[in-house]
C-alpha positions as CSV (number, residue, x, y, z in Angstrom):
1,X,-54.7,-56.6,-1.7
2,X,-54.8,-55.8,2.0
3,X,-52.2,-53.3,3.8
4,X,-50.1,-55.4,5.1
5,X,-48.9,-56.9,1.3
6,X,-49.1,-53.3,-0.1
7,X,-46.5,-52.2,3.2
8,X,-44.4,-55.6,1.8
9,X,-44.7,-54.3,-1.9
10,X,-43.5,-51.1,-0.8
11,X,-40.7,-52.4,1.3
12,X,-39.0,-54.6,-1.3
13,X,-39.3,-51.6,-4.2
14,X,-37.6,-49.1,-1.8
15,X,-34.7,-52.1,-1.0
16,X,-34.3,-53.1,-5.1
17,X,-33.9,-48.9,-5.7
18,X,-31.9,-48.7,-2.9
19,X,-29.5,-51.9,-4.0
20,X,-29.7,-49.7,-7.9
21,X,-28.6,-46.2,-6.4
22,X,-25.7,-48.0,-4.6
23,X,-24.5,-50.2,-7.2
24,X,-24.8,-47.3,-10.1
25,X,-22.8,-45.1,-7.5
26,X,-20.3,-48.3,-7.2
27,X,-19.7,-48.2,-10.5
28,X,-19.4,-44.3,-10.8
29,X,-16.5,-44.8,-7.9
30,X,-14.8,-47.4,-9.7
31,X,-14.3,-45.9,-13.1
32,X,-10.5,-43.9,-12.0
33,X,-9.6,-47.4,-11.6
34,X,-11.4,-49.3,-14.1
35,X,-9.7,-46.9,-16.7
36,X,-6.1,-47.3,-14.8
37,X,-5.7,-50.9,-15.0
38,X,-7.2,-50.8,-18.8
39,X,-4.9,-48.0,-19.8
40,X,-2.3,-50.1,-18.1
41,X,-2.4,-52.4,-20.6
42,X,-2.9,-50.3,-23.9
43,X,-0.1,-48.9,-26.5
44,X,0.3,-45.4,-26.3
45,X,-1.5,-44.5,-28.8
46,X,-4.4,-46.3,-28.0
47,X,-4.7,-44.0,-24.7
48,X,-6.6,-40.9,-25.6
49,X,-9.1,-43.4,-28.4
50,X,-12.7,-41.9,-27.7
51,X,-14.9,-43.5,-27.2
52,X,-13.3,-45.2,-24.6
53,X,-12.0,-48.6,-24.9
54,X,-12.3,-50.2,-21.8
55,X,-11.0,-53.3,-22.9
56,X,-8.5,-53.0,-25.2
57,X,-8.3,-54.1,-28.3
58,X,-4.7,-54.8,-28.9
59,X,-3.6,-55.6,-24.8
60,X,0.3,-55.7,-24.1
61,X,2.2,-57.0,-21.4
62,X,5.3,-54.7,-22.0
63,X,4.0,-51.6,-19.8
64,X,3.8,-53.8,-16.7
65,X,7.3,-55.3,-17.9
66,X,8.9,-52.2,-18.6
67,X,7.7,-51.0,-15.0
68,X,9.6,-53.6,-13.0
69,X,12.8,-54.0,-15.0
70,X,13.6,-50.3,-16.5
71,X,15.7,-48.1,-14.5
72,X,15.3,-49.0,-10.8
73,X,12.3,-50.8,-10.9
74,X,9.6,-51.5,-8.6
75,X,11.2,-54.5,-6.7
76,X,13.4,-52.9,-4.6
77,X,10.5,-50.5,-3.7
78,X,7.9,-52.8,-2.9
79,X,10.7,-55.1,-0.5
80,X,11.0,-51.2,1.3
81,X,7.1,-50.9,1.6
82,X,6.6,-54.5,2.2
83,X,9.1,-54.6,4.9
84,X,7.8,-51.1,7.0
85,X,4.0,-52.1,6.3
86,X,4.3,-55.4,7.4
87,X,6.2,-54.6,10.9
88,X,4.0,-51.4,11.6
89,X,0.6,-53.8,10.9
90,X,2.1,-56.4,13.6
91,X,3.4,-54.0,15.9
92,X,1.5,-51.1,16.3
93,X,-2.1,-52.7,17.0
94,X,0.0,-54.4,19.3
95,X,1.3,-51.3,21.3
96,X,-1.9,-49.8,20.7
97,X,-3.8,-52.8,22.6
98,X,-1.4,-53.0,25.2
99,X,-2.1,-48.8,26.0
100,X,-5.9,-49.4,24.8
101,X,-6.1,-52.2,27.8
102,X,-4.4,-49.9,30.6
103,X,-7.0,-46.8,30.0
104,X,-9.9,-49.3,30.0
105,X,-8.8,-52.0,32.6
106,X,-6.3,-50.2,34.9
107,X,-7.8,-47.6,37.7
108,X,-5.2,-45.8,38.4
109,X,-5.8,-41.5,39.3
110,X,-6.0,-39.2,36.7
111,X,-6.9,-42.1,34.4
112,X,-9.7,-40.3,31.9
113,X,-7.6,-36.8,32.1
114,X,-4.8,-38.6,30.3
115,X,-6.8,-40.1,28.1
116,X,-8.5,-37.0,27.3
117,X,-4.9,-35.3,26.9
118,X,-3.4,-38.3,24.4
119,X,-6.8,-37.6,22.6
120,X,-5.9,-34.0,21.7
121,X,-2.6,-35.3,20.0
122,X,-5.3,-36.1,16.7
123,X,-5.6,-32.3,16.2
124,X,-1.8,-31.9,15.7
125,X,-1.3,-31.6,12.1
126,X,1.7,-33.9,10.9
127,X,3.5,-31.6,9.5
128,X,3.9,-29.4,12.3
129,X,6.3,-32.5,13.8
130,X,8.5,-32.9,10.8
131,X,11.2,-30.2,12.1
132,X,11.2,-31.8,15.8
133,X,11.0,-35.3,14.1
134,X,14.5,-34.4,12.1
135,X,16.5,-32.8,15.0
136,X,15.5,-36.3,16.6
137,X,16.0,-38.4,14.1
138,X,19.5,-36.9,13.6
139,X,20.8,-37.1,17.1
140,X,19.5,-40.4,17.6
141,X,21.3,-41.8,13.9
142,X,18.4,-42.7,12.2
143,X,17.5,-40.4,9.9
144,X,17.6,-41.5,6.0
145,X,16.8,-45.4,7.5
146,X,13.8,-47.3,8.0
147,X,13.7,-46.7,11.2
148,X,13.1,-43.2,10.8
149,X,9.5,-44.5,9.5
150,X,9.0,-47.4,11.5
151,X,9.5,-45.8,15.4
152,X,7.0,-43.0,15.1
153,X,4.8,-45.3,13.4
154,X,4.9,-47.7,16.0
155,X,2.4,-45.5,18.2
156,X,-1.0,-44.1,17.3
157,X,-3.4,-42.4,19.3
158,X,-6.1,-43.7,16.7
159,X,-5.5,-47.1,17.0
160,X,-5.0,-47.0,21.0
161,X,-8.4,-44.9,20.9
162,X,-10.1,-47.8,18.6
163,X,-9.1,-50.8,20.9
164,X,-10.3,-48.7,24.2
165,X,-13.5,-48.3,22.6
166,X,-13.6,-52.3,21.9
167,X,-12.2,-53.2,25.1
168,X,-14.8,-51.0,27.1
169,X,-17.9,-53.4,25.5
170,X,-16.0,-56.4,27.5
171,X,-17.9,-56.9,30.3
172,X,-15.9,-56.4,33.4
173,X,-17.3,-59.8,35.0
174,X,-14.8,-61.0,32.7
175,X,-11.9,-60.0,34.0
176,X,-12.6,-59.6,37.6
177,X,-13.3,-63.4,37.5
178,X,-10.0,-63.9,36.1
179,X,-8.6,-61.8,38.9
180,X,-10.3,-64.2,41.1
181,X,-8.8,-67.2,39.7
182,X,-5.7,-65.8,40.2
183,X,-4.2,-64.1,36.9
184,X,-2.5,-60.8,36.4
185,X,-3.4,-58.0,34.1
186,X,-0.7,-59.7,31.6
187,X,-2.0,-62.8,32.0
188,X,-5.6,-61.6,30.9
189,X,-4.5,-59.2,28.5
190,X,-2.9,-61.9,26.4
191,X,-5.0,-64.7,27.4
192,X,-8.7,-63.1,27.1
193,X,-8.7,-59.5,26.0
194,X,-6.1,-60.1,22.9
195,X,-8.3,-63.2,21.3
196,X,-11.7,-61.6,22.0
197,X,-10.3,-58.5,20.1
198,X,-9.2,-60.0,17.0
199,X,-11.9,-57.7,15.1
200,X,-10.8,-54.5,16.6
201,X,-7.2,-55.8,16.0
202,X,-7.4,-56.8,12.9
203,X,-9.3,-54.0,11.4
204,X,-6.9,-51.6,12.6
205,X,-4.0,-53.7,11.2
206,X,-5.5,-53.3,7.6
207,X,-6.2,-49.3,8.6
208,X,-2.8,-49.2,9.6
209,X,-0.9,-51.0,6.7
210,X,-2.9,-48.4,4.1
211,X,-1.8,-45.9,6.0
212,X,2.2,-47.0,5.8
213,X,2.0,-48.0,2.4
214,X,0.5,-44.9,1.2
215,X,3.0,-42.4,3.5
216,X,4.5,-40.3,0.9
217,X,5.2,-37.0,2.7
218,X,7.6,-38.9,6.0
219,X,8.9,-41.1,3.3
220,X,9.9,-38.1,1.4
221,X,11.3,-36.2,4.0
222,X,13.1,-38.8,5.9
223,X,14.5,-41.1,3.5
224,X,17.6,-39.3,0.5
225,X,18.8,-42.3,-0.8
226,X,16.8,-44.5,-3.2
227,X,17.8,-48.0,-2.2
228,X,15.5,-47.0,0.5
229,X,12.7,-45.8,-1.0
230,X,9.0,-46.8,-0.8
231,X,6.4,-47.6,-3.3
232,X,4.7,-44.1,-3.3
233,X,8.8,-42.2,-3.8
234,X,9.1,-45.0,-6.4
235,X,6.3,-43.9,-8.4
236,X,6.6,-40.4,-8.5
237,X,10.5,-41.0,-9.4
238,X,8.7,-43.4,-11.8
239,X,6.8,-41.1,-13.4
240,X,9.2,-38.5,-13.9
241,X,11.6,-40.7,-15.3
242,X,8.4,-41.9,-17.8
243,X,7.2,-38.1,-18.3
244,X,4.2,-38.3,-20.1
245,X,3.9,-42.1,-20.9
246,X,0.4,-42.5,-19.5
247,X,0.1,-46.0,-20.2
248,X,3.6,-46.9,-18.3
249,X,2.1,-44.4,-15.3
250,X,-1.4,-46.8,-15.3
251,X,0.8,-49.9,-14.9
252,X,3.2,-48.1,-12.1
253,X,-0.5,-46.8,-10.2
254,X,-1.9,-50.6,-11.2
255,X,1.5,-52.0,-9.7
256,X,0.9,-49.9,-6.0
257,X,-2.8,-50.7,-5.4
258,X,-2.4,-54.4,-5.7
259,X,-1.2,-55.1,-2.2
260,X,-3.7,-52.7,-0.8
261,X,-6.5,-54.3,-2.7
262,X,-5.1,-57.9,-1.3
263,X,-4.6,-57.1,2.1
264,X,-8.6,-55.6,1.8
265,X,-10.3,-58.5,0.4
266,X,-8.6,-60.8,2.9
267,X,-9.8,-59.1,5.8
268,X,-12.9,-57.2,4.8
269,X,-15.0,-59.3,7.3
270,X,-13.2,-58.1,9.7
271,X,-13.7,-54.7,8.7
272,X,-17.2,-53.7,9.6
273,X,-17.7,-56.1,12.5
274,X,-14.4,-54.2,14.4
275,X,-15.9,-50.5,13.9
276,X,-19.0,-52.1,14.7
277,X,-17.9,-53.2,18.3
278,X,-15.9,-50.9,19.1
279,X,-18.9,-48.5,19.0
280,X,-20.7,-50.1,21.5
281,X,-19.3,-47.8,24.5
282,X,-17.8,-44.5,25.0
């Protein structure tokens, strides 16, 4: 056996024990939620069975049921979430590309200070905005609405850093040849940058919409009536109301990860390939 097969021998046993360690740590990852959705669909005294049965013997339908159709139910919350996630993953990587193209493609002076400046906004905690965000909300007549969650949300110096990084690893031939031919920044914005971005766009949509659907602490602070509550309010009302039914809290937690486990696996290509690019340049 020569070198050159032992280096090859080597090479594929380090990549099988590789694939091993990162499919047992998969696993180890998975578990919480393996043991969610299965205790979702156990009696209640089938929770605390050791060892573990993580397929149950006896599976019932009537936690799930019981979830959407006693007391509020979850319908009303999920048409909240649905309604704010939806807009915010449309509009904001929208607003953020439109902000992300004038730091990259506009020269205009004091450009990179700006920049710099909107970049220090990320080491503002949240919560040191909530009392300014409710004297605002107030005057304005939008506090307790949807609105309350959906204007703020709108603009993110995360996703308008994201799509700057993208935008910088278009060449500039591109657009100066535009220019050339005539078109304005609009024109190129829409026409060129905006389809060539669909990575960076789309991968900050799905960021974006996890981030809205899981808001609890502006939903909580924000919204006082429960028409108007969103999935996360709705499951800790949920859960109060259920005290310690653990197998009715499963199917509620089961109920709230579906969409975000959806709107993953439809654009998880998209996913690497966006943070990939938009790593290119500083």
């Amino acid at each position: 056996m020569n070198a050159r097969s032992t280096r090859m021998i080597k090479e594929r046993l380090g990549k099988g024990l590789n694939t091993i360690i990162m499919v047992l740590v998969s696993l180890l990852l998975l578990l919480p939620m393996i043991w969610m959705i299965s205790t979702s669909f156990k009696k209640a005294k089938d929770v605390f069975t050791y060892p573990i049965q993580w397929i149950p013997l006896d599976p019932v339908l009537t936690n799930h049921i019981k979830v959407w159709t006693a007391g509020d139910g979850f319908a009303l919350f999920y048409l909240n979430s649905l309604k704010i996630s939806v807009f915010l993953m449309i509009g904001a990587p929208l607003l953020a590309a439109l902000a992300a193209y004038g730091f990259s493609r506009i020269e205009f002076k004091g450009r990179n200070a700006i920049f710099l400046l909107y970049l220090c906004l990320m080491m503002i905690p949240q919560q040191v905005l909530f009392v300014p965000k409710f004297i605002m909300f107030e005057w304005m007549h939008i506090y307790n609405t949807h609105w309350a969650l959906i204007l703020p949300g709108l603009f993110t110096v995360f996703g308008v850093f994201m799509i700057r990084q993208f935008f910088m690893s278009i060449p500039h031939e591109i657009s100066e040849a535009a220019f050339i031919d005539g078109a304005g920044h609009f024109r190129i914005f829409f026409q060129l940058f905006l389809p060539l971005s669909k990575p960076a766009l789309a991968t900050f949509a799905i960021i974006d919409f996890t981030w809205t659907w899981n808001d609890y602490e502006n939903a909580l602070i924000f919204l006082l009536d429960k028409k108007l509550y969103t999935v996360p309010l709705g499951m800790q009302n949920f859960m109060l109301e259920a005290g310690v039914d653990y197998n009715l809290m499963m199917a509620a937690a089961t109920a709230g990860v579906v969409p975000l486990l959806i709107v993953f696996f439809l654009g998880q290509k998209y996913i690497i390939q966006g943070f990939s690019s938009s790593a290119v340049k500083g």
